[in-house]
N, C-alpha and C positions, 0 to 999 in steps of 0.2 A: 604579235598574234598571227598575221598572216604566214609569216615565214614560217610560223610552230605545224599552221595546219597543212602550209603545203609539203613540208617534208613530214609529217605522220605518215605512218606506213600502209594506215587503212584510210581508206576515203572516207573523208570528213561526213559526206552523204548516209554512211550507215550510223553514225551515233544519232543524227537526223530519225533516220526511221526507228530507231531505238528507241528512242526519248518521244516520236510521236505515239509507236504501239503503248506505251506507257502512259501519257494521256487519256489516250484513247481507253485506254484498262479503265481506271478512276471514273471515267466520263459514261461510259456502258452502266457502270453499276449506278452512276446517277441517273442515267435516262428507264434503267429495268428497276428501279426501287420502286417506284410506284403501284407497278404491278403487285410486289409482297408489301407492299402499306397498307390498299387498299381494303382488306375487309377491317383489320384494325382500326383504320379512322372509324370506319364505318359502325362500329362496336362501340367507342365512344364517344360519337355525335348521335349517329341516327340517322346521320344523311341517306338520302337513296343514292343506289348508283347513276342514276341519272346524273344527279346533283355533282358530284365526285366525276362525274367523267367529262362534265361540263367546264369544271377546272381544266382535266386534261385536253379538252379541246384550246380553250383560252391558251395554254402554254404552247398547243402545236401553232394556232396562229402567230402568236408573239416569234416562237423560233423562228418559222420560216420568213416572216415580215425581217427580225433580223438579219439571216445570210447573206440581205443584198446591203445593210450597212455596214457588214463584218467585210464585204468584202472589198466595199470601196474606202474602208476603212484602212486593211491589208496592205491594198494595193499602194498607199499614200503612206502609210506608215510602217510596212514590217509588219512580223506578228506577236516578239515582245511585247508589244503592251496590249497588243491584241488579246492576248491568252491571261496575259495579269489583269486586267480589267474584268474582260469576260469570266475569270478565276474568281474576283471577288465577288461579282455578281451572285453565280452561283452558289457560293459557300455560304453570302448573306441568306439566299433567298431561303435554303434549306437550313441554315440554322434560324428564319425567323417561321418556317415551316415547324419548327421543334418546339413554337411558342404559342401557336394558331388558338385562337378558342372560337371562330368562328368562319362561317363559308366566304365572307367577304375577304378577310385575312388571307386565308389561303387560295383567294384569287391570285391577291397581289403576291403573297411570297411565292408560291408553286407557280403560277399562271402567269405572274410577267416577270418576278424579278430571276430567280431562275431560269425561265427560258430564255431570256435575255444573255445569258452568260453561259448556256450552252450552246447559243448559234455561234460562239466563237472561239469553241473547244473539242468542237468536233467532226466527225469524218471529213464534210466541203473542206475547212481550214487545214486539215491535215493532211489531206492531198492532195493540195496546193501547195503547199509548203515542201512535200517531201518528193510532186512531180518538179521543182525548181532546181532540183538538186539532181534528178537521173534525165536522159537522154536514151545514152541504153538499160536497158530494164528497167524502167519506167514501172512497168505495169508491175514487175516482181516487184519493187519495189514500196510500192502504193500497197498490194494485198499483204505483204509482211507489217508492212505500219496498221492496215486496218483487223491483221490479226487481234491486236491488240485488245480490241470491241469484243472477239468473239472470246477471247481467255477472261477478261475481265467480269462477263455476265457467267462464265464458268465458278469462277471463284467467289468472287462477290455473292451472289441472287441468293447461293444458300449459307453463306453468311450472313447475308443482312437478314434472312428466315429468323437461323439460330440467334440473332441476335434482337430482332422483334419481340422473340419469344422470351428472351431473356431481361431485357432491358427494357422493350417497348418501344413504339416507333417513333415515340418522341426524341430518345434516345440517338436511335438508330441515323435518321437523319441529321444529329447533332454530329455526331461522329463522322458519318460519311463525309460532312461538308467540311471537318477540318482535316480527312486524307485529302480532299481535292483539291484545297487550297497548298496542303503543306507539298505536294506531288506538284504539279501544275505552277507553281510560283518559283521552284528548284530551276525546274525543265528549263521554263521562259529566258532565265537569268541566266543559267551555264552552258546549254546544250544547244537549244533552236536557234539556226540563225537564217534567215529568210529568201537570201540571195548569196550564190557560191560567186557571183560576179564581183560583188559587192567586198569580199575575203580574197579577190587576187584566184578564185578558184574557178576552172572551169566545171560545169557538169558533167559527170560520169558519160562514160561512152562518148565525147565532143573532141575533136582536134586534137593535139597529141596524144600519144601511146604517154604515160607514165604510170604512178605504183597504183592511181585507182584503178588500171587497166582501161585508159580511154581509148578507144578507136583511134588512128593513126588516119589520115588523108579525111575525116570524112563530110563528103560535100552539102552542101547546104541545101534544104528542101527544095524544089521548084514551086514556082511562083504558085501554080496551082494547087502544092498542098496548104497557102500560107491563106488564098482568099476562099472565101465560106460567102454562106447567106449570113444576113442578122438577122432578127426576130422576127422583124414583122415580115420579111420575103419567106421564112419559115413555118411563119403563121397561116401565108398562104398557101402552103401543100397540105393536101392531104396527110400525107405520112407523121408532119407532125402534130397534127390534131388527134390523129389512131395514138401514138405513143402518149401523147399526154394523157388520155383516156386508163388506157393503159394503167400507167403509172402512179395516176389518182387511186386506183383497185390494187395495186400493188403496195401503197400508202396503207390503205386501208385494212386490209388484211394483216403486214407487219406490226402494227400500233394494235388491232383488235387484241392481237395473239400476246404480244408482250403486256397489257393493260389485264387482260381478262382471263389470261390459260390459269393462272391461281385462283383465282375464285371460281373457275369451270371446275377444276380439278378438285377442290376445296370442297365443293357445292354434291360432289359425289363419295364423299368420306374419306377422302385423300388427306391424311395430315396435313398441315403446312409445312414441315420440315421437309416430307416427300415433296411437294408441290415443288418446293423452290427448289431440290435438284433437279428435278423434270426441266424448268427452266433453265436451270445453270445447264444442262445437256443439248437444251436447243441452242445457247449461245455458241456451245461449241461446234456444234455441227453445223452454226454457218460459217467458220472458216472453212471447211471441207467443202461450202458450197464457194465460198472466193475462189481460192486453190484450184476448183477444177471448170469454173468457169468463163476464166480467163484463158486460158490453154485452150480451151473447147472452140472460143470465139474467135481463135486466132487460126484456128483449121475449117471451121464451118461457118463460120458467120455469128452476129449478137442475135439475128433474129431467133434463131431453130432453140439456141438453151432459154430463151423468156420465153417462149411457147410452153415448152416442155416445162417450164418451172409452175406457169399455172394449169395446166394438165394436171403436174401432179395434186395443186393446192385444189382442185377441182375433185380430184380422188377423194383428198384428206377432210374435206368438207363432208363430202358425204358419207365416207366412212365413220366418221366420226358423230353424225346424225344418229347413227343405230347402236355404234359400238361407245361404251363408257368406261368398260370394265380401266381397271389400273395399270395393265398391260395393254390396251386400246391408247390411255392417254400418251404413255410413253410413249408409246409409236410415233402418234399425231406429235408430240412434241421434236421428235427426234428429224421426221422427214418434214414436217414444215420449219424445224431451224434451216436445216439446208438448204432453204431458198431464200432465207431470208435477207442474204446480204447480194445475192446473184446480180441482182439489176445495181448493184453500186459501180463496181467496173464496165460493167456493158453499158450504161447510158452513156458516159461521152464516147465511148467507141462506136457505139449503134449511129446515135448523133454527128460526132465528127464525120462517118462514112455518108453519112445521105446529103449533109449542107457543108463540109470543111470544118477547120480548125479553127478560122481566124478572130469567131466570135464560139467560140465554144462555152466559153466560161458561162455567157449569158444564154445563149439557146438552154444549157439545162443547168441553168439556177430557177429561171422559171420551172422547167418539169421538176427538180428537187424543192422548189414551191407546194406547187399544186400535189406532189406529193406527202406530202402532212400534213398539208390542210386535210386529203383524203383520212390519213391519219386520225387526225383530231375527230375528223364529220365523224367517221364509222367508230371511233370509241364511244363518242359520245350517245350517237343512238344504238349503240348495243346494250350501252345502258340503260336507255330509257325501254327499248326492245323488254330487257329483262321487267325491270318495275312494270310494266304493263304486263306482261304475260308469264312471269315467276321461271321460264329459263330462257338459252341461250339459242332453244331451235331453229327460231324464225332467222335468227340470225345469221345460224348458219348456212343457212335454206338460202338466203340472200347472198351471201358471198360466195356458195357455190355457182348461183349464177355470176355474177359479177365476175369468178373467176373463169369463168366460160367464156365471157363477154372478150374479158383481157385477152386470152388465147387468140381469140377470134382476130382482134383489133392488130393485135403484133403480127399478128399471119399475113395479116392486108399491106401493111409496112414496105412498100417497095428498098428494098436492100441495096440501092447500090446510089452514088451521087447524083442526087438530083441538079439540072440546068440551070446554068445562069444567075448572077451574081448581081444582075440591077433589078430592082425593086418595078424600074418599068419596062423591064424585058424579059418577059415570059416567066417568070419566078416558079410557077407553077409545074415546067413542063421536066417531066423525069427522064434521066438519058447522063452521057458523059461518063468516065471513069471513074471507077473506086479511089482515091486516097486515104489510106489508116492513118486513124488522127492519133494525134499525142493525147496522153492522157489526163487531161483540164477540166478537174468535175464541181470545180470553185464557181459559185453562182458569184455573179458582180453586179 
């Protein structure tokens, strides 16, 4: 096996990002189907959206409480079983999702037993997996795998419409959960494999020149790029208190938009077949916002494109207050997908540059924490926002400031490494050179 991979002619690293984008496809239309279920449940129970977003909260907790088991999970085992496990979880939880006849039920199927089996099928795990494998192009590397996410809410969301519509979302969930299994359980067992070290393989771009094209001589980081703060010396700067802040607003708004843009659009005579293109178009055009975010950050800085990202979501908020028409929604749908993925590459790059690498993984497993929890908060009282006041105004009125707030908060972010690396030696004080960190966005 080892000898097969080390003479293939392509580096074993890209069937790697292959088989992750492919995942990650499956995995998008499990996390954007809610969005197109949503008023269907709600047609045949009668629950309010409160109630329905309440679930979706429950499931953002469960997710993120998982990441830091999936990861110390990872770390100890691989991700074979990581991904078959978390594989059956998911498939269970949406096929006993296709069974529900009551709100308690679809706590447990939708709210733990699926979230549970997505904290370890998606974006964290998959670049972790697929930063193990590059050195050089790293970052190309990781946005090519996380395409994936963005083609699969392309294809899928208005799928799963037409198929609501045809089948029912009893249905629809039935099905999705045996592509995710029958995809996801293939990948695990032929494709991913977790350590190139492990395979007799070095990582792309490391020590010698051969056919994956690795760099020839290249020397090993200095000491300074390897130690970092940990958390709690992190905890004590400023800067990472502003990005958590941050980050929470930037949770919030991604999960609002993907939860709630069908029933916004819905709610203004938009069929649902249109709706869930509208969405299938935001998914695309957050690749467009990976693709050009990473290049940007690598010339200017992580700070200046997350400013700009909620500038714009600050526009699109308020645009979006006055303007409803059909061509309105398109817009709003099309320029807030483009931000939607912006902050996945730039948080451990923004991260890694202000405290090092050496704890990266954990400095923003935390902020991809608190980031879904933000998630979960702001679906859930958008919905309650609604049943109290019959739209989506106030709501929005609130997350234009909120996205004010973020702008603000990232601007403050002192950009460049901050001092000192003991917890009782000045932890606090900003100063010291830049190091660009490797790209480690696996919470542990």
């Amino acid at each position: 096996m080892r000898t097969a991979l080390k003479n293939t002619r392509v580096f074993y690293g890209w069937f790697v990002v292959a088989a992750s984008g492919l995942m990650l496809f499956f995995n998008s239309g499990a996390q954007y189907a809610f969005g197109v279920m949503f008023k269907p449940i709600i047609r045949e129970f009668g629950w309010s959206r409160g109630a329905i977003s309440l679930v979706f909260l429950m499931n953002m907790a469960v997710f993120a409480a998982g990441l830091t088991v999936v990861g110390k999970v990872y770390d100890r085992y691989g991700p074979k079983w990581v991904i078959i496990v978390s594989t059956l979880l998911v498939s269970g939880g949406f096929a006993l999702t296709s069974f529900v006849h009551s709100i308690g039920q679809f706590f447990f199927s939708y709210g733990v037993l699926a979230a549970a089996g997505l904290a370890g099928t998606g974006v964290p795990l998959v670049a972790t997996v697929v930063s193990k494998w590059f050195d050089k192009w790293r970052g190309m590397a990781i946005s090519l795998s996380l395409s994936g996410s963005s083609l699969g809410a392309f294809v899928l969301v208005p799928l799963l419409s037409l198929s609501v519509l045809s089948r029912g979302w009893r249905a629809s969930y039935l099905y999705l959960g045996i592509a995710v299994v029958t995809a996801n359980i293939l990948i695990a067992l032929f494709v991913i494999k977790g350590d190139p070290h492990g395979l007799g393989i070095e990582p792309f771009g490391r020590g010698r020149a051969d056919e994956g094209g690795a760099a020839p001589g290249r020397r090993p980081p200095p000491p300074s790029a390897l130690s970092g703060f940990g958390l709690r010396q992190a905890m004590a700067t400023r800067s990472y208190w502003l990005f958590v802040a941050t980050m929470f607003v930037c949770g919030s708004g991604d999960f609002f938009a993907t939860s709630h843009f069908i029933n916004i659009a819905t709610d203004q005579g938009v069929s649902p077949l249109l709706a869930g293109r509208m969405m299938g178009w935001y998914g695309l055009m957050s690749l467009a916002g990976i693709l050009i975010a990473g290049p940007a950050a690598d010339r200017i800085g992580s700070k200046i494109p997350i400013v700009l990202t909620f500038v714009l979501r600050l526009a699109l908020y308020l645009f979006i207050l006055k303007y409803k028409s059909t061509t309105a929604l398109y817009l709003f749908a099309l320029l807030f997908g483009f931000t939607h993925l912006v902050t996945a590459p730039l948080t451990p790059m923004l991260i890694g540059t202000l405290y090092g690498t050496s704890q990266l993984g954990l400095l923003t497993g935390f902020i991809n924490t608190v980031h879904f929890l933000g998630g979960g908060f702001w679906t859930y009282m958008t919905g309650l926002i609604f049943d109290k006041t019959g739209s989506y105004q106030l709501a929005f009125l609130i997350s234009a400031a909120a996205a004010a707030a973020a702008a603000l908060c990232t601007a403050c972010v002192v950009e460049k490494r901050h001092g000192g690396v003991s917890i009782d030696a000045g932890e606090g004080r900003e100063g010291g050179t830049t190091d660009r960190p490797a790209y480690e966005p696996m919470s542990k």
